[in-house]
DRENVO-574767 format. One line per 3 residues: their letters; for each residue x, y, z of C-alpha. Coordinates in steps of 0.25 Angstrom, whole numbers. Each point is the difference from the previous one (the first is absolute). Layout:
N
A = X/Y/Z  ... .
***
This chain:
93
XXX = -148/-257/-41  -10/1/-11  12/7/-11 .
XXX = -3/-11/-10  -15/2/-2  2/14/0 .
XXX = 12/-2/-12  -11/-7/-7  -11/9/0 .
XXX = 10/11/-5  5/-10/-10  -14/-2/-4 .
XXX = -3/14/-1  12/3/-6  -3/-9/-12 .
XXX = -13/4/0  -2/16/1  -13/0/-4 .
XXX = -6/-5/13  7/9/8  -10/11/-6 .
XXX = -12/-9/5  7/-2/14  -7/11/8 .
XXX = -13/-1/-9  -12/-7/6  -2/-13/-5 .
XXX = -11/-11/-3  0/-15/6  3/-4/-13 .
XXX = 10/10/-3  7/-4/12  -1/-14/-5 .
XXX = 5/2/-13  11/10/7  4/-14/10 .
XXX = -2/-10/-11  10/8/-10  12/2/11 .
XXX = -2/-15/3  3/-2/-14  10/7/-1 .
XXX = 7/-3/13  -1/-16/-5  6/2/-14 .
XXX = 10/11/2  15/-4/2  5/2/12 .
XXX = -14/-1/7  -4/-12/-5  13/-8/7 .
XXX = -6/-9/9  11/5/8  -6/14/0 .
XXX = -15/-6/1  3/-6/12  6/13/7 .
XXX = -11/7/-7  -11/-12/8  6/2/12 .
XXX = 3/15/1  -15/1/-3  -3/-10/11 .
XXX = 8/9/10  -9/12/-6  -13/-6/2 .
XXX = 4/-4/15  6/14/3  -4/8/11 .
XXX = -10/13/-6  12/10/2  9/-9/-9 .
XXX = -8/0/-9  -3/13/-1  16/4/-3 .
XXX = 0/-11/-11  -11/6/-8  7/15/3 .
XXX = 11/-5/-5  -7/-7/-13  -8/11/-1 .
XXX = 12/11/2  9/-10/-11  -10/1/-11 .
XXX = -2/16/2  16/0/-2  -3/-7/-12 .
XXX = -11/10/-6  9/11/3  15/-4/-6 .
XXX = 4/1/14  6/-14/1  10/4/-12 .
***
């Protein structure tokens, strides 16, 4: 349901290692902003991601997110969260 956005945050991740070794680390407000603002950025100017094809699938896969019931939720950011630890580790390769 909710393939897409993880494919983006691993492309994300992917194209930008040195996040992935702030991932777990606590974080201030603004940190998290300027985190936010830099993946909007990126998801806006970076071929395929700025298709409005794929920002519309992108829109509305995160409209099914944010109206998802807690345990759906749940298994998206797992699985998110599992993807980008598979990317630390070589384990995607």
């Amino acid at each position: 349901m909710f393939e897409t956005l993880i494919t983006y945050a691993v492309a994300y991740y992917r194209a930008h290692p040195d996040v992935l070794e702030r991932y777990r680390a606590f974080k201030t407000h603004e940190e998290f902003v300027d985190e936010a603002y830099q993946f909007t950025t990126w998801s806006l100017t970076t071929p395929p991601w700025n298709s409005p094809e794929m920002q519309q699938r992108l829109d509305d896969e995160s409209q099914r997110l944010y109206h998802a019931p807690t345990t759906t939720k749940a298994r998206f950011f797992a699985a998110k969260n599992a993807a980008i630890v598979q990317l630390e580790y070589g384990e995607h390769e």
